[in-house]
N, C-alpha and C positions, 0 to 999 in steps of 0.2 A: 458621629459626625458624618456629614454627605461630602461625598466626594465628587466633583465633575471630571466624569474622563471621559476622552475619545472612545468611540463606538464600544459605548455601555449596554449593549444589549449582547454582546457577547462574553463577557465579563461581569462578575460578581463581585463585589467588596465585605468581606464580613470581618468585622473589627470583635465579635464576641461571637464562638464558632465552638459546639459543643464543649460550652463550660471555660473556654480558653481565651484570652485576650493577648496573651503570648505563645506565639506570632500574631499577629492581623494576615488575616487570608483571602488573598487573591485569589481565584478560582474562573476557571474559562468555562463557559456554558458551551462553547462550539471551537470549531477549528480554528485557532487563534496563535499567529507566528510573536512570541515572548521578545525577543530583538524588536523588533516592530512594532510592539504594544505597548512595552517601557521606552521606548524613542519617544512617543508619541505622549507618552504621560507620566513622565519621569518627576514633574513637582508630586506628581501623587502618591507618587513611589515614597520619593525621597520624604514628606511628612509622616506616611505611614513609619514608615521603620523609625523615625524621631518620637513619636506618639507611642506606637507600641514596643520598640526596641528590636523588631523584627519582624519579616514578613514572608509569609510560607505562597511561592505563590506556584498553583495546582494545574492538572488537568491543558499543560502546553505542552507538552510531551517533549521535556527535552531528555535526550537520551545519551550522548557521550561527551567526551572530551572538547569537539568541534562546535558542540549544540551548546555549551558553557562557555565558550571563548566569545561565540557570538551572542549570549545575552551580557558577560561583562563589558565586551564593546561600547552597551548599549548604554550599561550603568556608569563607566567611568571609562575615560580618556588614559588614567592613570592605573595599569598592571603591576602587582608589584610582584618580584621573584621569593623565594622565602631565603634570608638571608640572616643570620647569626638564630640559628638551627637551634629547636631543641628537643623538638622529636623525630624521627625518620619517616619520610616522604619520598615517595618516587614522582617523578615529575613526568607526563603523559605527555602534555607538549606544551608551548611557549605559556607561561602562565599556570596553566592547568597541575595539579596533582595529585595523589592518592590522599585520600583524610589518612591522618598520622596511622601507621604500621604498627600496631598495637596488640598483645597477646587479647583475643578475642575474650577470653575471660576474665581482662580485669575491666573492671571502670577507670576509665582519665576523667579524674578530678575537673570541676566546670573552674574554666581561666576564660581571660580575654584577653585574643591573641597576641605574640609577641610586647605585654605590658611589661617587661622588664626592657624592653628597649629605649634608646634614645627618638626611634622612630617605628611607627606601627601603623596598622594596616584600620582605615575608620572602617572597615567592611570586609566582612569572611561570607563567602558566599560557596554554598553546598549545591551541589544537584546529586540526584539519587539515582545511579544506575540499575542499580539493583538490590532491595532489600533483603534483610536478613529473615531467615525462617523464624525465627524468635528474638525478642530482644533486639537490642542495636538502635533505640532509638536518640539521637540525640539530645538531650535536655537543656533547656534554659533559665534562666536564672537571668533577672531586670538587677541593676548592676543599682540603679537609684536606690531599690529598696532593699537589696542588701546592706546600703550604708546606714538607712535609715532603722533596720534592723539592730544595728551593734551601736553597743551604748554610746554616751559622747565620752566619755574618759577613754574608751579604748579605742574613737575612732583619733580623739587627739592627741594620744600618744602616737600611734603611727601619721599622723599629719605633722606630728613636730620631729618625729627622727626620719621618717623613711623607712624605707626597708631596706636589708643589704642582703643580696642576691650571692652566694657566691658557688661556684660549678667546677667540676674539677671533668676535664675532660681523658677520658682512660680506655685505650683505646679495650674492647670484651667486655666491657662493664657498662660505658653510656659510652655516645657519639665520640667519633674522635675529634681532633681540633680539625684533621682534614674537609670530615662530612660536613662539622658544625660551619665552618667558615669559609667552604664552598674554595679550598687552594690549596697547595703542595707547599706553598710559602709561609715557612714562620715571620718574615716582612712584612707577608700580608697581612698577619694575623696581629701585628705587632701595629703597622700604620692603621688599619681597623678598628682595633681599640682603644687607641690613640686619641682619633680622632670620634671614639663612641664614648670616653669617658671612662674607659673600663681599666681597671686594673691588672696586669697578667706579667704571672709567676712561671718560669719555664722550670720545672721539677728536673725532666728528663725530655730528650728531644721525643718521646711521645705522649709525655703530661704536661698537659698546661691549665690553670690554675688561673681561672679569672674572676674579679670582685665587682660588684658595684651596686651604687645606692643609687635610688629612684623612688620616687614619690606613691605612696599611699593610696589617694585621692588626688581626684582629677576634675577638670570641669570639664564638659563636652564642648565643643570650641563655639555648638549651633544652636544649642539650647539655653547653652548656660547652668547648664543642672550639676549638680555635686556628684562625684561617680566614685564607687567603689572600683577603685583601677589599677590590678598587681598580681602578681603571680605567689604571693607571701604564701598562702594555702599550699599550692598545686607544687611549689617547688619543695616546700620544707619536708624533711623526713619522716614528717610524725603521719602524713598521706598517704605513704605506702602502705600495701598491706604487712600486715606484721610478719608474715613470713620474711617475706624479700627485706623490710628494717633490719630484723634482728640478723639477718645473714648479712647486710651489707655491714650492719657493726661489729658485727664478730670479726670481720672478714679486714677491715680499713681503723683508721683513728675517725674522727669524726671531720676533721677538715679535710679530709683526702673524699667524701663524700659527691658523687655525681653531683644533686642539689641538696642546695642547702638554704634557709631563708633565716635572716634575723631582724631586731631593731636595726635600724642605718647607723645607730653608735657602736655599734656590734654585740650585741648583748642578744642573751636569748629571748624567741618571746616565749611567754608562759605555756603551758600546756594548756592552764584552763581559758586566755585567753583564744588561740587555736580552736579551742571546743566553741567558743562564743560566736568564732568565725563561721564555724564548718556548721553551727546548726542556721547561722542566717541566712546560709545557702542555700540549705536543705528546707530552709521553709519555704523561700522564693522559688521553687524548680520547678517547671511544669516540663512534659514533655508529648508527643505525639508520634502517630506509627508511619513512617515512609512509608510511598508507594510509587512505584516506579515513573521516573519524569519529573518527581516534583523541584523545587529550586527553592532552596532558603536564605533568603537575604539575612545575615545579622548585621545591624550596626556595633560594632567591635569595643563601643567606650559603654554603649549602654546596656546591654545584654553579656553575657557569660553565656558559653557554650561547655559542654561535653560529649562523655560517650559512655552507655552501657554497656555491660556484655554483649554478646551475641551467638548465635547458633548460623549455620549455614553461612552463606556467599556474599555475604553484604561487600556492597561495593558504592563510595560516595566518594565524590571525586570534590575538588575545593579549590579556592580561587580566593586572591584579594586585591584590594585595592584601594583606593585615594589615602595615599601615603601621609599621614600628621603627626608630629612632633614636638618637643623642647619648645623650636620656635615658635608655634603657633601663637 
């Protein structure tokens, strides 16, 4: 597809970019300010990442915290904060964060962000301060054809119950309710949930125990397209590596479990279903090597993100934003 944008002779558009069609990649031919170029050509933007589900765009050299605030400006009016937590982030400054704080050697399973909420983020957007000596690349996964991957009996059992999410918050073992819900206030945590649909069991004034069900499949609000959209994978126990399983179940009953994922009627899902899931992933995943500067747009309903291993100082900083929900 051609694309018309503003001062095209400084800028590239490559939609099939060694072997890759995930991301579609921008790329600057010369001195090109990224605020200023997505101001200027923002429907182009915006179809690219609808088209490809994401968009790598190259060679603007944005380099920190400051240089990310000023290209989400550009993208959206709307910053969101990261708010009912499920992995640990340090926040750089207003909007801006660390990509999730993660033991360098394991892989985080490919999710799309915060889909276990009532409200989520239509756009996770990276820049790469500094790559890793090995490994660390981020992977994607087109979120369409994972659905279109897994059979229809198993996509419409989860489109007719849901999935049910349920998290036990402990403080040395996962997040506590403090980090996850950003207050000192069990009120808070109480009207929060309240008003998020969620369920919560107070164990002890530092266990808290929250449920809730949420949809499978999703439509995208802009395309209309059918979307593999939920954290069922990334949260359920059978994703960790087997060491850290068998130690958290030796260690706990099963509902005292950090995460947990099930049907929405509460029933477990299958093992070999889980396999069915975890290889639709695995077929969809493409990934590419950071280089320093570059900027990754995902659209959040249509792509799946993760993270590999890594060797050395990787450092990717992360932003989201246009906030969409229930109500849409």
């Amino acid at each position: 597809m051609r694309y018309s944008v503003d001062q095209p002779g400084s800028v590239a558009i490559e939609e099939d970019w060694n072997g890759l069609t995930l991301p579609a990649l921008i790329r600057a031919a010369s001195d090109v300010d990224l605020p200023e170029w997505i101001s200027r050509n923002h429907t182009v933007v915006d179809n690219l990442a609808y088209s490809a589900g994401a968009v790598l765009m190259r060679g603007f050299d944005v380099r920190g915290a400051t240089d990310l605030r000023a290209v989400m400006d550009a993208i959206s009016s709307e910053i969101l904060t990261y708010g009912e937590r499920s992995s640990p982030r340090t926040e750089i400054s207003s909007g801006v964060y660390t990509s999730t704080d993660y033991p360098r050697d394991q892989h985080i399973v490919l999710h799309n962000e915060q889909s276990y909420t009532i409200r989520w983020p239509r756009r996770i957007v990276f820049a790469c301060e500094r790559p890793a000596s090995a490994g660390g690349r981020t992977p994607l996964a087109d979120s369409r054809k994972i659905l279109a991957r897994i059979s229809p009996a198993t996509a419409a059992k989860f489109e007719e119950h849901g999935i049910l999410y349920v998290r036990n918050y402990l403080p040395g073992i996962s997040l506590s309710w403090q980090v996850a819900f950003q207050t000192e206030r069990k009120e808070d945590v109480d009207s929060y949930c309240a008003a998020s649909d969620i369920a919560t069991e107070w164990i002890d004034a530092a266990h808290l125990r929250t449920s809730q069900v949420r949809p499978a499949i999703r439509c995208h609000p802009t395309t209309g397209e059918r979307i593999w959209f939920n954290h069922a994978l990334f949260f359920n126990v059978g994703s960790l590596p087997e060491e850290i399983r068998d130690g958290l179940l030796a260690l706990m009953p099963e509902e005292n479990l950090p995460y947990n994922t099930y049907y929405g009627d509460g029933s477990a899902i299958e093992a070999d279903t889980l396999a069915e899931v975890r290889a639709a992933y695995a077929a969809e995943t493409v990934g590419f090597g950071w280089e320093p500067g570059d900027v990754l747009l995902v659209e959040n309903m249509l792509t799946a993100h993760g993270r590999e291993p890594f060797e050395g100082q990787r450092s990717i900083l992360v932003s989201m934003s246009d906030p969409i929900g229930d109500d849409a």
